[in-house]
Every structure is written in structure tokens, then in C-alpha cells.
N, C-alpha and C positions, 0 to 999 in steps of 0.2 A: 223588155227588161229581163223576164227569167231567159230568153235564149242568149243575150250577155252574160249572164253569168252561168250557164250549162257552158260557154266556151273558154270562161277564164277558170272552171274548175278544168276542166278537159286537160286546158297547157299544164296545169299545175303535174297533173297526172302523168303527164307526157315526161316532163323537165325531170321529175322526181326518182331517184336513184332507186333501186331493185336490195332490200337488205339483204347483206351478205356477198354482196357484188360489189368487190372495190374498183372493178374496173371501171364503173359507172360512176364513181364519185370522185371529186378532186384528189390528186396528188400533186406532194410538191418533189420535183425532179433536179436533182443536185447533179451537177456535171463535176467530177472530177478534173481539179487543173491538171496540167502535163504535168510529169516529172523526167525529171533528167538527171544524167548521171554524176553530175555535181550543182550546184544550190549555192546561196550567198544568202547571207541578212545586209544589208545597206543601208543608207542612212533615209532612203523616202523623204525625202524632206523640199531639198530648193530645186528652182524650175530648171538649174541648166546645168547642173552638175550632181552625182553622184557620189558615193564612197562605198566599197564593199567591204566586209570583212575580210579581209584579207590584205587590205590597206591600198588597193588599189582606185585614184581615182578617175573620174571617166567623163563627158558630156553626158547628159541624160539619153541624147539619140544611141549613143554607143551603151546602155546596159542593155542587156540579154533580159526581158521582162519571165523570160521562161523558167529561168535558174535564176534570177537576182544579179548574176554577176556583171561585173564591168567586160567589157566583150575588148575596151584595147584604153589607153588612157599609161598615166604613169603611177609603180608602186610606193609607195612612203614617201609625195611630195610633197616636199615643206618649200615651191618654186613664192606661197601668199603668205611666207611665216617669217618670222623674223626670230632667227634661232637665240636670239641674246635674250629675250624676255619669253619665249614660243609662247607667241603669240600670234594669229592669222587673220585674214581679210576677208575668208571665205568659211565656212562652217566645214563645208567637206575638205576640204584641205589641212583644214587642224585636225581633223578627224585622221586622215590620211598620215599627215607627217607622226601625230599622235602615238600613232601602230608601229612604229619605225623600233627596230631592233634598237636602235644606240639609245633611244628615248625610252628604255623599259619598264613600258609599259605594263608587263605582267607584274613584275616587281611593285611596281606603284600602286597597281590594283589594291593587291595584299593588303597594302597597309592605308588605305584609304578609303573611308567610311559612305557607305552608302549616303547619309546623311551627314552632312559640316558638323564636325567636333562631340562624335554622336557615335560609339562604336558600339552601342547595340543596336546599330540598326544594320551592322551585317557589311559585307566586302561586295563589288561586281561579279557577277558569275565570270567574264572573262573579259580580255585588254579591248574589245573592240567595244562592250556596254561601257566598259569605263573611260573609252574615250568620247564614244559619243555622248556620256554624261558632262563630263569637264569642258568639255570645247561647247556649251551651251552658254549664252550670256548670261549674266546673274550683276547682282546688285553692285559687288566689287571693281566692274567694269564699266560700270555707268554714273551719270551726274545728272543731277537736278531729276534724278527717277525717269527722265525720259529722252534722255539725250544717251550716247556713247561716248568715254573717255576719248575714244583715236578710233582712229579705221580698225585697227588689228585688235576687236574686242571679241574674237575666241579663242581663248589662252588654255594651254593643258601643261602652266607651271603651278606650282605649289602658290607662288602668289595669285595667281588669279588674275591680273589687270595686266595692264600694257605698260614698259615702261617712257615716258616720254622725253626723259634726257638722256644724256650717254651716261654709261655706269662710270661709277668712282673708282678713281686709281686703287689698286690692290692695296688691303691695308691702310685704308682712308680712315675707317671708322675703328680698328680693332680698339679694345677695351673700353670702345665709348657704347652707351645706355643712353637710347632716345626716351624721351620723357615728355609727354604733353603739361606743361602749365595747369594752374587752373586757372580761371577767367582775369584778366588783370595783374596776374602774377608777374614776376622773374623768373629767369631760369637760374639765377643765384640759391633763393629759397626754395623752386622746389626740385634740385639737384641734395641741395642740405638737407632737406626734410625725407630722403633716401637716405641718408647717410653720404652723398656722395659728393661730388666738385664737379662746377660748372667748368666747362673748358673752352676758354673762348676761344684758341688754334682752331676747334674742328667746327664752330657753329658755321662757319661759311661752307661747308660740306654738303649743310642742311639745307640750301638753298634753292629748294627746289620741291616742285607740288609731288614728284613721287619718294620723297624723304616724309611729305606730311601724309602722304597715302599709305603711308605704312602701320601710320597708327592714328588714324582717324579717317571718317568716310568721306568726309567732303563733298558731304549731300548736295550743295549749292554749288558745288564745280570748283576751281582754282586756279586764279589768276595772275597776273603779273604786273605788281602797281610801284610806283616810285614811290617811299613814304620814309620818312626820318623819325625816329631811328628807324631803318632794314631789319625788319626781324620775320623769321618764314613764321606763321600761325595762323591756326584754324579760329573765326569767329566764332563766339559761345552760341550754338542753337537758341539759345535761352533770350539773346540779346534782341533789343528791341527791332522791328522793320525795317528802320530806316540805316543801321548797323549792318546790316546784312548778315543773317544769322545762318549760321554752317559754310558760309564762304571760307576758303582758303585763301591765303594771301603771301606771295612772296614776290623779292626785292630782283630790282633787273638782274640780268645772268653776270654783268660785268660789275655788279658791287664788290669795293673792294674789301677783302678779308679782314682789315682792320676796324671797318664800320659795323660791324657788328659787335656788338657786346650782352655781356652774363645780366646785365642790369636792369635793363631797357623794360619798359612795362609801357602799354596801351592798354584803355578803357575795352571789355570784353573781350581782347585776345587772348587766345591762348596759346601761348608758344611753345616752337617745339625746340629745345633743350638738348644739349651735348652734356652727360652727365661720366666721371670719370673718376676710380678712386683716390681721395685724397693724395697729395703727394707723400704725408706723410705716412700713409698706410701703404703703400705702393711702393718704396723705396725698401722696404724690408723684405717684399716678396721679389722684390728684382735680383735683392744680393743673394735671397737662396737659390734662384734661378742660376746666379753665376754659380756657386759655389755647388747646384749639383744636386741641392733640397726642396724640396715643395715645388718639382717641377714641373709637375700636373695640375697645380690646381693657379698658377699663372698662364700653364698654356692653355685653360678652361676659357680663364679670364680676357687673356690680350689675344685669343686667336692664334694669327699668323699666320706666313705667306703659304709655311708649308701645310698645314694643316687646311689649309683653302683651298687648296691647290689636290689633296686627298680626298674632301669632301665634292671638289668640282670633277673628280674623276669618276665616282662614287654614284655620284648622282645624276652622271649626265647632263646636254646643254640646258640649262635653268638659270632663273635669275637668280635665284641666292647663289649658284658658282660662278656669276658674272658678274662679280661685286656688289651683289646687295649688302644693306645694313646684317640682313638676318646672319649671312655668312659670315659677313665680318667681322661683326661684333655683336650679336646675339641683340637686337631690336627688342625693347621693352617698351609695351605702352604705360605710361601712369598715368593715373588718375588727379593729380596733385595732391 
């Protein structure tokens, strides 16, 4: 027994480092990566594609692992975007098209808040963090919290979502004010209870789940049901299970324009509403419009082709210059 243990002191002795001598004791040995004479940040992200700052995209086998960079691929391709809503199918691709001069990006940066509707939380240090921030999926592009609106749910528009019908004739909506109902309402009373007039020309305009994604989320998704009266509206959250609460609901594509009216009310619907000002207030600022007076603050109000057409230049391919409500007549959500 003690010569076991004269030999398990011995190794101790043996093994035990010399103070003062770091050679004898562990180090940890850092290898310096290569460097090279130009470098890229990229997106690291999906398994078969790339993006580098520079806005070039690439296959994964084709980046240079040494500099970051994409080694061959195409610069600013929007080949998975859909430039009417820019909107994409692939993350690095919105990323890619994102960088794209005509889509300015720096510009956009500036004035786009690190955090949604939050400008103390600071701007993107540059156009490439700011795209790879936006072209990330987020809640305005998804339904029922775990599905996707559409294939093209990486968007780097000011909307944020994809849009799923074709856009509205130019000038569809100017001087109309969307308005969410409250639960069971009309859109007679709550157009009046704005102050404003229901208009029932434009309510078939609405007819469609990205008219009701404009101002409400449509947690439960949005679909397409025959029902009398046709009226497009978001179910009240609030409404019982078997109602189907936060579903959207509008009328076939081929309802005709007349079937819709200001009137109409359903149990927990809330509809969305063509709100317009009264004729009789509206007819006084047309005639100073003719005559040459106040005619800034009608072309505030009704838009128009030209002023759409200045903002669409302004801003680049976006859905508010591809005839969204927002361009064309300034989208208001109400609360009833």
C-alpha cells in the first residue's frame, strides 16, 4: 500500500509545472484567420444561397469563405421579387435586390427606425444592416402566427407584406378614408360618426383581403366566402369560437359593384368602409379648386394622378406607388 502511493506522489511530481515556467503549463493558441485584400459581411444565413454587401448574390459553394465575398453570382437581383409590392421568395435575394441603386436604400435607411414607429431607437449604421433587417419575416407577413401570407414573405416595402391581388386602377381610392366598423356596425354610421360619407361607388374597390390588411392584422388568415349581403370585414377577435374570431372575409372577385352597400351589418363583423367628405362640404372646395383658391389643401385631400405619379418617382418601385390606398388616398385606420 505505501509503495502505491510513493508512485501516485512521484507522477504528481512529474506532471506538475516548474513556477515561473510558462512553458510547462497550458496555453491557449489563437491562429489568426487570413486576411485578404478585400473582405464582405454577408448574410450567413440559408444553406444554398448567399448575399454580400455589396449586393451581390451567389450559391453558397461560390462565396470566397476567406474575404466573405460572393467569388461570381448576380449584382442587385430582384430575378425572386416581385417589384410591384418588392417583395421575395428567397431572403437573399430581397437582400440583394434590396441594395439595388433605384431602390434607395441609403435614403430609406435615414429615415427608418431601428425599431417599428420608435425613433429613439436610432437609424441602420448602413443600406446593407438595413436590408438585411427588412427583408426578415415578421408578423405583418404571416397568418394564424405560423403560416406565411404567400411565397414572397420577404418584402423591403414600407408595407411590409405581399400583395395578393393586382393593384387598383390609378386614382381608385383618391379622397376615400378606409375605416374599420366597430363590431356589428354600418359603414353609414361609422363614416358619420368621422364626420364623413359613406360612399358606396368605391366600397367594391375594397374587395379584397389586401384592402382589409391595411388596417387590420388578420390573425386568423383571410378568405373568400359567398355570403349576402358581400361586405369585405374582419371578424371581432372578441367573437365567440364558433364565429371565427379575427378571420377576414370577403365576397367572390366577380361580385358585382352594385351588391354592395353603406348599410349592410352582420353579427360581429367589422367592415371596412369607403368614407368620403360629404358632398356638401366637398362641392365648395372643388369650386375653389376651379377658381384658383384653396388649392392645396383639396390637392392634400383627393390626391391625384399627378401628385402619385411624383410620389412614385420619389420613392421608387413600392407598393404605395403601385396604387396602394396609402398613396392614393391617404388609408386611415378607425377604431369605430
Amino acid at each position: 500500500m505505501q509503495l502505491l502511493l510513493l508512485l501516485f506522489l512521484g507522477c504528481l511530481v512529474a506532471v506538475a509545472p516548474v513556477a515561473g515556467d510558462a512553458s510547462l503549463g497550458r496555453r491557449l493558441l489563437i491562429r489568426p484567420l487570413p486576411q485578404g485584400t478585400t473582405s464582405c459581411r454577408n448574410t450567413m444565413q440559408g444553406p444554398w444561397f448567399m448575399t454580400d454587401d455589396k449586393g451581390k448574390v451567389c450559391k453558397a459553394k461560390e462565396l470566397d469563405f476567406t474575404t466573405g465575398c460572393c467569388t461570381a453570382g448576380q449584382q442587385h437581383s430582384c430575378s425572386m421579387c416581385n417589384k410591384l409590392d418588392s417583395c421575395c421568395e428567397s431572403f437573399e435575394h430581397c437582400v440583394s435586390c434590396c441594395l439595388s441603386p433605384e431602390h434607395k436604400p441609403e435614403e430609406r435607411r435615414k429615415e427608418t427606425p431601428r425599431a417599428p414607429n420608435n425613433k429613439d431607437s436610432g437609424v441602420w449604421r448602413d443600406a446593407f444592416e438595413y436590408c438585411l433587417a427588412v427583408c426578415r419575416t415578421h408578423g405583418r407577413s404571416t397568418s394564424h402566427e405560423n403560416a406565411y401570407i404567400g411565397p414572397r414573405h420577404h418584402c423591403f416595402s414600407k408595407l411590409g407584406k405581399p400583395m395578393l391581388s393586382a393593384a387598383l386602377p390609378a386614382g381608385s381610392l383618391d379622397g376615400i378614408s378606409l375605416l374599420l366598423s366597430a363590431s356589428g356596425g354600418s359603414c353609414a354610421t361609422t363614416c358619420q360618426q368621422k364626420g364623413l360619407a359613406c360612399s358606396q361607388h368605391h366600397l367594391h374597390f375594397l374587395n379584397s383581403c389586401d384592402r382589409l390588411r391595411e388596417v387590420t392584422n388578420c390573425e386568423a388568415g383571410c378568405t373568400e366566402e359567398q355570403h349576402a349581403p358581400p361586405m369585405p370585414a374582419a371578424v371581432d377577435p372578441e367573437a365567440p369560437k364558433a364565429s371565427r374570431p379575427a378571420l377576414c372575409l370577403v365576397g367572390p372577385s366577380d361580385t358585382p359593384a352594385a351588391s354592395f352597400t353603406c348599410d349592410s351589418t352582420a353579427n360581429y363583423m367589422r367592415r371596412l368602409c369607403a368614407c368620403a367628405k360629404p358632398a356638401a362640404q366637398a362641392a365648395p372646395e372643388a369650386a375653389a379648386a376651379a377658381d384658383g383658391s384653396g388649392g392645396d389643401g383639396v390637392a392634400a385631400a383627393a390626391g391625384g394622378a399627378g401628385q402619385q405619379e411624383q410620389r412614385a418617382a420619389a420613392e421608387g418601385p413600392d407598393y404605395e406607388a403601385q396604387g396602394g390606398t396609402a398613396a392614393a388616398g391617404g388609408s386611415t385606420q378607425g377604431d369605430g
